[in-house]
N, C-alpha and C positions, 0 to 999 in steps of 0.2 A: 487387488483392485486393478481393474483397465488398465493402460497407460501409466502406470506406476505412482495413480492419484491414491491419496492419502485424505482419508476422513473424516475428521476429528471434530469433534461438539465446539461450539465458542468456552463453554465452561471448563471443557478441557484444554485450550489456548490457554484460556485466561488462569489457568493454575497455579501459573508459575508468576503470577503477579508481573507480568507483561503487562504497558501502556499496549492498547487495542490500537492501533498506530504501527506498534511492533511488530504485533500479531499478521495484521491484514499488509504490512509490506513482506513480512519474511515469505507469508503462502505466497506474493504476486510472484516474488523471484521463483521458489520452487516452483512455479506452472509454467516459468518462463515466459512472463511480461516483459515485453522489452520496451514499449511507449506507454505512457499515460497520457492525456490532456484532461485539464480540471478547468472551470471557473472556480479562481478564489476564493476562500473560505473559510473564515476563522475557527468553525467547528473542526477543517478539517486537515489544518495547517500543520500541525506532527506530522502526518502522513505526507504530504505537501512536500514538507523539509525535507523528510528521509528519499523521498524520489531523486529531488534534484539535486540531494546530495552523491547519490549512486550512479558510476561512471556505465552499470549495469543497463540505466534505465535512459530513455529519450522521453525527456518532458517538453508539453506544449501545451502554455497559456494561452486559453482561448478567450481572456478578455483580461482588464485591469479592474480593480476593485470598485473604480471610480465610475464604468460604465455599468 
């Protein structure tokens, strides 16, 4: 592939019984995401945590739950 992108199906992510959280941060890293910004979201608060947990990633809260 291009650029040394890699293609794979969601059903083949999800093979190995990865939370999809998992999934959709490990591809950010390999494409080399370095910032996120989210509004809040319980839906999507696994992915959320694993950001701000990685020294990898620059996170930015573009608002609090409350507004």
């Amino acid at each position: 592939m291009p650029n040394g992108l890699v293609l794979i199906s969601w059903k083949d992510a999800m093979s190995a019984q990865q939370h999809w959280s998992d999934v959709v941060f490990q591809l950010a890293l390999e494409q080399g995401i370095t910032n996120v910004s989210f509004v809040p979201d319980a839906g999507l608060s696994p992915l959320i945590k694993l950001c701000e947990e990685s020294s990898q990633i620059n996170v930015v809260r573009l608002t609090s739950e409350d507004e």
